[in-house]
C-alpha positions in Angstrom: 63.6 63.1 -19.6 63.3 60.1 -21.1 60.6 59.1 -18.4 57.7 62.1 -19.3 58.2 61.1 -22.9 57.2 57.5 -21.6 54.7 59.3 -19.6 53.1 61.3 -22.6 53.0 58.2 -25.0 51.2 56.4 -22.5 48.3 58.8 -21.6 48.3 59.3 -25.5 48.3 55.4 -26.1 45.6 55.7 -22.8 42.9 58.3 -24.4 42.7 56.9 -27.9 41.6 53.4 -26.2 39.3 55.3 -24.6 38.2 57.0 -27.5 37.8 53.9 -29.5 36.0 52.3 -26.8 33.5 54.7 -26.7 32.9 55.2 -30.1 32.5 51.4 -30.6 30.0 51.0 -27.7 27.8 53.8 -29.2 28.1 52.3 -32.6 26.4 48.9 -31.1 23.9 50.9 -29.4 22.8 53.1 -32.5 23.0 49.9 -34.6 19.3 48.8 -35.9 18.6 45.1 -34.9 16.5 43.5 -37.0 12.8 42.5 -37.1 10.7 39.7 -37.0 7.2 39.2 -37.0 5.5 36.2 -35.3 2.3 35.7 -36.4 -0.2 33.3 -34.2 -3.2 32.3 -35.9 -5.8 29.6 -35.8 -9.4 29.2 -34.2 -10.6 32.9 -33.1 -10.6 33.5 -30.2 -8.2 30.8 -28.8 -6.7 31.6 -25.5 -3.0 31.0 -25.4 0.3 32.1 -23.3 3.5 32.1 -24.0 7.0 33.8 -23.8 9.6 35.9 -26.0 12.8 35.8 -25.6 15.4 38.5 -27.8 18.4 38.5 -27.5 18.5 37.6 -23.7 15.6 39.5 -23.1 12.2 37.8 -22.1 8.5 38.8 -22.0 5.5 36.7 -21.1 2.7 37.2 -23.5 -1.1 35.7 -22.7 -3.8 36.6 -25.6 -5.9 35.6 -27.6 -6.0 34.3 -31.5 -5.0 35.9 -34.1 -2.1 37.6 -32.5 0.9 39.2 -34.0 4.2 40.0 -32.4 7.0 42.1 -33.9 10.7 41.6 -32.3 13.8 43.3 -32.7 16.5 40.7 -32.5 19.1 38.7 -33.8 18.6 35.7 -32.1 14.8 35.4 -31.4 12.7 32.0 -29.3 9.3 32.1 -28.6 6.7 29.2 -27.3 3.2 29.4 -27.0 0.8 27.2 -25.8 -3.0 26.4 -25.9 -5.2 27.2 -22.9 -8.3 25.9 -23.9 -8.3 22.4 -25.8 -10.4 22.7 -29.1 -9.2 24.2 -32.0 -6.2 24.8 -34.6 -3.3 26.7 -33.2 -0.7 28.0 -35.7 2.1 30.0 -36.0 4.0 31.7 -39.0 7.2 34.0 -38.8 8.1 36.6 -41.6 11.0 38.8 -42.1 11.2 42.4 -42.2 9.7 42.5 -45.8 6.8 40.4 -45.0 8.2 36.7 -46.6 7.2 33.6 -44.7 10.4 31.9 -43.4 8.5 28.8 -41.5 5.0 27.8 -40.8 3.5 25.3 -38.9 0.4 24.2 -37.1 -1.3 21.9 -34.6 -4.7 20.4 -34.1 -4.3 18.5 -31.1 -6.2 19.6 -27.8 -2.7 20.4 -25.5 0.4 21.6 -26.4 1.4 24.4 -28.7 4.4 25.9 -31.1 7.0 27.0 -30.9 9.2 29.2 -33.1 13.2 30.3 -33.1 14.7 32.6 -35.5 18.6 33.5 -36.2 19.8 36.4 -37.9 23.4 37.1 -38.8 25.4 39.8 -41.4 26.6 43.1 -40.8 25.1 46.2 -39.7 27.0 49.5 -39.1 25.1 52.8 -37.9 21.6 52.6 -39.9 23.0 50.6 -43.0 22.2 46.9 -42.6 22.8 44.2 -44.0 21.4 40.8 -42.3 22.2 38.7 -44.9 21.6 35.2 -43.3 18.2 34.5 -41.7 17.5 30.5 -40.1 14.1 30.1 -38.8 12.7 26.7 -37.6 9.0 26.1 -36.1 8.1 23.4 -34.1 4.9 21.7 -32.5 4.5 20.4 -29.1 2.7 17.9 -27.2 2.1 17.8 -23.3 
């Protein structure tokens, strides 16, 4: 007898875990990550590539100046670099209510920036809270 109650409380114990599981990996999906905006800007016109990376994921960008990219993330690198030598080549990133975090530029016919952002705090269903934001830019010669 002694044994199916053993039984029962383990199922029990077995479904609520479950349950919880579930629950939590829904929360993280349904939880709003929060955006970025990376603004390049600079000579007109200015060819540059480049790549995004968001938390893990990548994408290879190739465009032209001024361009503007806005990423969902918490942790948040991008690099772009000149493909044509003359010209000033810049990049700013702004938080989700449009303040400049870092800026910074380059002059100098190779190279390009690059930018990393870090976002922590709490965010449950769509309430957030991201109540630490790091940002650093950075300029690059090659």
């Amino acid at each position: 007898m002694w044994g199916i109650e053993m039984r029962k409380l383990l199922y029990a114990a077995v479904g609520v875990s479950l349950i919880a599981s579930v629950a939590g990996l829904l929360l993280i999906l349904i939880t709003p990550r929060p955006h970025t905006t990376v603004r390049l800007w600079g000579k007109e016109g200015l060819a540059f590539s480049g790549c995004i990376k968001a938390d893990g994921r990548i994408l290879g960008v190739s465009s032209h100046l001024p361009a503007e990219f806005v990423i969902a993330g918490r942790s948040v690198e991008c690099s772009f670099e000149k493909t044509q030598p003359d010209g000033t080549f810049g990049i700013r990133i702004l938080s989700e209510d449009g303040r400049s975090f870092q800026e910074t530029y380059t002059e100098r016919p190779t190279g390009g920036v690059r930018g990393q952002i870090l976002v922590s705090g709490v965010a449950v269903g769509h309430v957030a809270n991201y109540s630490k934001r790091e940002s650093r830019v950075t300029v690059f010669e090659k």
